[in-house]
Structure formats: C-alpha cells, structure tokens
C-alpha positions as CSV (number, residue, x, y, z in Angstrom):
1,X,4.1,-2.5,-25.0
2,X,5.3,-5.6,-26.3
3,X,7.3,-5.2,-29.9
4,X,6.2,-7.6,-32.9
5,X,8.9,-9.3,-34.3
6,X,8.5,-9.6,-38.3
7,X,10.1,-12.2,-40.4
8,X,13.5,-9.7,-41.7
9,X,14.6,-9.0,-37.9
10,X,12.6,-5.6,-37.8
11,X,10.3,-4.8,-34.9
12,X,7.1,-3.3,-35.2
13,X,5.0,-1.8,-32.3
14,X,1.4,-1.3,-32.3
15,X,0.6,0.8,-29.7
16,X,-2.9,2.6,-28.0
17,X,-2.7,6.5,-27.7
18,X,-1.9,6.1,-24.0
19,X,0.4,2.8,-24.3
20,X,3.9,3.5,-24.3
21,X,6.5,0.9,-26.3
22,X,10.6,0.7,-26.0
23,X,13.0,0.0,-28.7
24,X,16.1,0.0,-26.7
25,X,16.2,2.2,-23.9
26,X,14.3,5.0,-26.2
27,X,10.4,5.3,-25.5
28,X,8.5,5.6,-28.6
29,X,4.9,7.0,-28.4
30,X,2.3,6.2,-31.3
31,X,-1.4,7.5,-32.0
32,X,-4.1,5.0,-32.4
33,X,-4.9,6.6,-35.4
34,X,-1.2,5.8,-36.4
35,X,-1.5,2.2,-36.1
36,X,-2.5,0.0,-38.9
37,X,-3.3,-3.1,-36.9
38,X,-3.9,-3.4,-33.0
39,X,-3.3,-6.8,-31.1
40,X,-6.3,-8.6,-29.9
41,X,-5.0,-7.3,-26.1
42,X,-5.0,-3.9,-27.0
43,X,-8.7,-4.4,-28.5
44,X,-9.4,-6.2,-25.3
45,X,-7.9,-3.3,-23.2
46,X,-10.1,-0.6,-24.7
47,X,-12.6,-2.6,-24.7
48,X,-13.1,-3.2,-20.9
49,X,-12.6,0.8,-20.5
50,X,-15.1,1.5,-23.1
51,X,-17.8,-1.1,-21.3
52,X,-17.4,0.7,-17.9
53,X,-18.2,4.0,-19.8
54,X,-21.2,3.1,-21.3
55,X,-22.8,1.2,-18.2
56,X,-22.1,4.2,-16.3
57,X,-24.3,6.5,-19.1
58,X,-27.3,3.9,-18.7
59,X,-28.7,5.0,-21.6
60,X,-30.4,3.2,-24.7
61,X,-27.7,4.0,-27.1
62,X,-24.8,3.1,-24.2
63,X,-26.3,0.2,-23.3
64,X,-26.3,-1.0,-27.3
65,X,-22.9,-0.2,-27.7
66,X,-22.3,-2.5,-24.3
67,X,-24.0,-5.4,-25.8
68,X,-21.7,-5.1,-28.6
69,X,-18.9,-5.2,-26.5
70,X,-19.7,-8.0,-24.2
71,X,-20.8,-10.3,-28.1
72,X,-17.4,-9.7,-28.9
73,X,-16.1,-10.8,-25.5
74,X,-18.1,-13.7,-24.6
75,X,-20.2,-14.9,-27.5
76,X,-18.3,-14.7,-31.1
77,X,-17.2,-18.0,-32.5
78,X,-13.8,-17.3,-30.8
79,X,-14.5,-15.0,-27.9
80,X,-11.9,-12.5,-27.6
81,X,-11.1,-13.3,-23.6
82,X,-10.0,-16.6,-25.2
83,X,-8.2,-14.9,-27.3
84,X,-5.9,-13.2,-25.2
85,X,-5.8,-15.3,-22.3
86,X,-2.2,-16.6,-23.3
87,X,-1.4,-17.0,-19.5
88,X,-4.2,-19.9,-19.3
89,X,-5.9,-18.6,-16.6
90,X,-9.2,-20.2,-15.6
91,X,-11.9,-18.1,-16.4
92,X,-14.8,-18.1,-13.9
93,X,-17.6,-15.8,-13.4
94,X,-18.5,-14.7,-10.0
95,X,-22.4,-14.8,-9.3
96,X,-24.8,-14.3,-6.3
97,X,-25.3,-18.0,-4.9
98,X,-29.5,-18.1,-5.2
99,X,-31.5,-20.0,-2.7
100,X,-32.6,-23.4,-4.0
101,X,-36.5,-22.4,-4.6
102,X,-38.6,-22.3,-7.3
103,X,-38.5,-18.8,-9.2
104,X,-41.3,-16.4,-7.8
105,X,-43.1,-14.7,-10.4
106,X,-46.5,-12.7,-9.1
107,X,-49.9,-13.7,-10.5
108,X,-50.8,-11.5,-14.0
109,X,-46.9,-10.8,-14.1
110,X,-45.8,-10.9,-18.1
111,X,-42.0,-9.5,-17.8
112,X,-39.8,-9.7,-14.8
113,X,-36.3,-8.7,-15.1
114,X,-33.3,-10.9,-12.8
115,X,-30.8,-8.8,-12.7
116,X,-29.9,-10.1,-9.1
117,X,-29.2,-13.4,-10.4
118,X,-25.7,-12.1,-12.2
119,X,-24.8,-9.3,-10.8
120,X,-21.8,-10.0,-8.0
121,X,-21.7,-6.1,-6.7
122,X,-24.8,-6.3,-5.2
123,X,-23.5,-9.4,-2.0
124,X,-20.5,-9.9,-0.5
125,X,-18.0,-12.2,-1.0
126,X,-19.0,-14.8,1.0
127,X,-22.2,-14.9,-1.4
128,X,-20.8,-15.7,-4.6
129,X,-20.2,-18.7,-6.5
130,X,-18.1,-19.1,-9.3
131,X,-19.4,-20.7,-12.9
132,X,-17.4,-21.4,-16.4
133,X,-18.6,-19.0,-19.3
134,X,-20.6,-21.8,-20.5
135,X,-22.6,-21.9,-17.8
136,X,-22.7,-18.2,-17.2
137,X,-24.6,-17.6,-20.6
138,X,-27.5,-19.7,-19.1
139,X,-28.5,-17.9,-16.4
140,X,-31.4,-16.6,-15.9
141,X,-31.4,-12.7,-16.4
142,X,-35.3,-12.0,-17.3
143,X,-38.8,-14.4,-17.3
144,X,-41.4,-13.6,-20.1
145,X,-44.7,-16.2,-19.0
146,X,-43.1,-19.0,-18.4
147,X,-39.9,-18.3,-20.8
148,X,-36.7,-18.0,-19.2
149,X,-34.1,-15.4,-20.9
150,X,-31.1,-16.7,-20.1
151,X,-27.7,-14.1,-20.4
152,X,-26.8,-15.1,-23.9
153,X,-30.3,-14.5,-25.0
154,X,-30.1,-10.6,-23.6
155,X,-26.9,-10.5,-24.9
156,X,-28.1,-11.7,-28.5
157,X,-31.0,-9.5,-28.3
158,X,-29.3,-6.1,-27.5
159,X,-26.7,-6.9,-29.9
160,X,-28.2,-8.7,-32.8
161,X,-31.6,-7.9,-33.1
162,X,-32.3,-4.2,-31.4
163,X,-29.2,-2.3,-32.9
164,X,-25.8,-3.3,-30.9
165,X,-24.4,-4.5,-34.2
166,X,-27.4,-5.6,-36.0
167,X,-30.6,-4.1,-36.1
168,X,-33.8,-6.3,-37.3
169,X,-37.8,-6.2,-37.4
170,X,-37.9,-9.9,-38.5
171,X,-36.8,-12.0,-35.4
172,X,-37.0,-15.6,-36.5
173,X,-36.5,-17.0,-32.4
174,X,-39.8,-17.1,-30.9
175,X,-38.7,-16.0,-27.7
176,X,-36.8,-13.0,-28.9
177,X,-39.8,-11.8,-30.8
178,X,-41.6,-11.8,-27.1
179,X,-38.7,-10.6,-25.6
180,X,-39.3,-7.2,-27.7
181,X,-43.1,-7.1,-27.5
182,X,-43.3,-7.6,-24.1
183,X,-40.8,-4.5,-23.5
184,X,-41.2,-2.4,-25.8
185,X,-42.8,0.5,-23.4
186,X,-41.3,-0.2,-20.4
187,X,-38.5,1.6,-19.1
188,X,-36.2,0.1,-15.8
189,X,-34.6,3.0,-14.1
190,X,-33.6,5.5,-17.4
191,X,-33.0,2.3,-20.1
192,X,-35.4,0.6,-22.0
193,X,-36.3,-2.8,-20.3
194,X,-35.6,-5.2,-23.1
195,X,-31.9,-3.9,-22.7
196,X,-31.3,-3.4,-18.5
197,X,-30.4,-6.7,-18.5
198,X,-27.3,-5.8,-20.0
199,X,-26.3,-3.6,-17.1
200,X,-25.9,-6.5,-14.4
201,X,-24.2,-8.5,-17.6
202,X,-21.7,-5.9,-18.0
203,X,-21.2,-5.4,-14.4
204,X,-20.3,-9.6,-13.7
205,X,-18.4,-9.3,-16.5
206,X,-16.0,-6.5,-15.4
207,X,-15.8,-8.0,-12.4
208,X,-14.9,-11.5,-13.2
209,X,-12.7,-10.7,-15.7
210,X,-10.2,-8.7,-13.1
211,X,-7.7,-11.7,-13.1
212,X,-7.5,-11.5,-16.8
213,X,-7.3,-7.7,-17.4
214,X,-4.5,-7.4,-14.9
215,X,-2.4,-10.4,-16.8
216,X,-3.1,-8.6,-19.8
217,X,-1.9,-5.6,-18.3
218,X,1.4,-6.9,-17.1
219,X,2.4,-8.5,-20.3
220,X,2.0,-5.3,-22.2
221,X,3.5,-3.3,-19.3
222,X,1.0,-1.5,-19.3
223,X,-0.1,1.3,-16.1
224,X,-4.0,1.2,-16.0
C-alpha cells in the first residue's frame, strides 16, 4: 500500500482487508471496516473484483449491481478510470472489428440484442479493434425498430432507471421508455433482456482495462 502523507509529517494508511501497508520495515494490517476513507485505487480495485462476481452470477439483481459498477467507471462526470490513471496510460477498449454492412434485423423483429458488437472474448486477437471511451459508449449493444441502443444507453438504463442506483417508472427518454416495454418479458439466457446487455459491457470492460488494473496494482504493491 502506499502511505498518505498529512500536513504534520504523520503517515496515514488506508488499506483493503487483504492489502498490506509498511511503515518502516513493520507490516501493518487494517480491516476495511477500520478505515475511514479509501483512495479512489482501492475503490477501483474492489471494484473490478466485485464486476467479475456479479457477471459470473448472471442474475437480475447481479447484473444491477454491474451496471452500477461500470456508471461509476465509465460514465460519472469524472469517471473513476480517469481518476486513477495517474500513469497516463491510453485507455482503449478492445472490440470485435464488424464487417462493413448494413445491420441485419429480420422482418416482424421488435428487440434484438448485439452483444457481439462489444464483447472481445468471443474472437481472437487478430479480430479486434481498439476505440477511445468516447467512442465505446456509442456502440451499438441492442436495436428496438429502428432505434439503436448504444452502450451508454444500456448502461444508463440498468443503472439509472431499472434499479442499479436509481430505480424509476417515469422515464422521460423516449427510447428508454421502449427500451423497457419492449423487454419487459423476455429473458436472454437466465437475465432479464433489457439488462444482458450489461454482460458483454462488463466483459470489454474487464478486459480492456487489464493495462490499467495492473498499473494500479504495482503502485499500491499490491499481489492480485
């Protein structure tokens, strides 16, 4: 772990239950529970273990807590990968390159779901491309008509509107309010369909953000 130096010459570690911080040559172990304040790595940290957990459960209430996860990450004001990228690193997203044809959707087809269009475990790695986080969000993870749902608008749903962080009945974006109506009773595999989308989110993120984790990683000297 990596001591915080206060303003009187006193150190102050903040340290995860299975992080492990020095003063001297004397290792000092503190519960989470013990720690007033964690640093924006530690968050990130947990964070990244917690999202593997709950993708792997691919459930309705996993995959909420997921979406909350990847808002914090990717879509708050300041995401927190910005945040704690203090090595500068260029963060890039690793997708399936698509062919360059119009999307297919079948005749009498309301909802289709994308999930090949973001999620890089699924090709090799001679058949991926990478994109900046701005360009990431915009992909297209699910086609309602002829509405595209890009990432951000998944991520916006699970989280903001169906009960990641916020739950709400009045959805004010027209697409969003289709989003939910055209899912509601349809189930992908064991997880509601409105929310699978989250899944192949989850998965590019984890993978994408490798580089970062293991800088992270390092500065705290940490052992994953």
């Amino acid at each position: 772990m990596l001591p915080n130096s206060r303003a009187d010459g006193k150190r102050t570690c903040y340290a995860l239950d299975w992080a492990t911080c020095h003063f001297g040559n004397r290792p000092a172990r503190r519960k989470l529970r013990q720690v007033a304040m964690l640093l924006p790595e530690q968050v990130f940290l947990a964070d990244m273990g917690r999202l593997r957990t709950l993708i792997a459960e691919n459930d309705a209430a996993s995959l909420l807590g997921a979406s909350a996860i990847l808002r914090k990450l990717l879509l708050d004001p300041y995401p927190l990968i910005f945040q704690v990228n203090k090595s500068r690193l260029k963060i890039l997203f690793s997708v399936p390159i698509l062919p360059d044809v119009p999307p297919f959707q079948p005749a009498g087809v309301i909802f289709m779901l994308s999930p090949g269009n973001i999620d890089p475990t699924i090709c090799g790695p001679d058949k991926l491309k990478c994109v900046d986080l701005k360009s990431f969000l915009t992909i297209e993870v699910a086609r309602i008509g002829d509405r595209v749902l890009s990432v951000k608008d998944a991520i916006d749903y699970a989280a903001n509107k169906a009960g990641g962080v916020h739950y709400t009945d009045n959805i004010k974006e027209e697409r969003l309010r289709d989003y939910r109506s055209s899912t509601d009773f349809f189930f992908v595999e064991s997880s509601p369909a409105a929310i699978h989308a989250i899944i192949a989110i989850s998965r590019c993120t984890i993978f994408s953000l490798r580089p970062l984790y293991q800088d992270v990683l390092k500065r705290l000297q940490v052992t994953p």
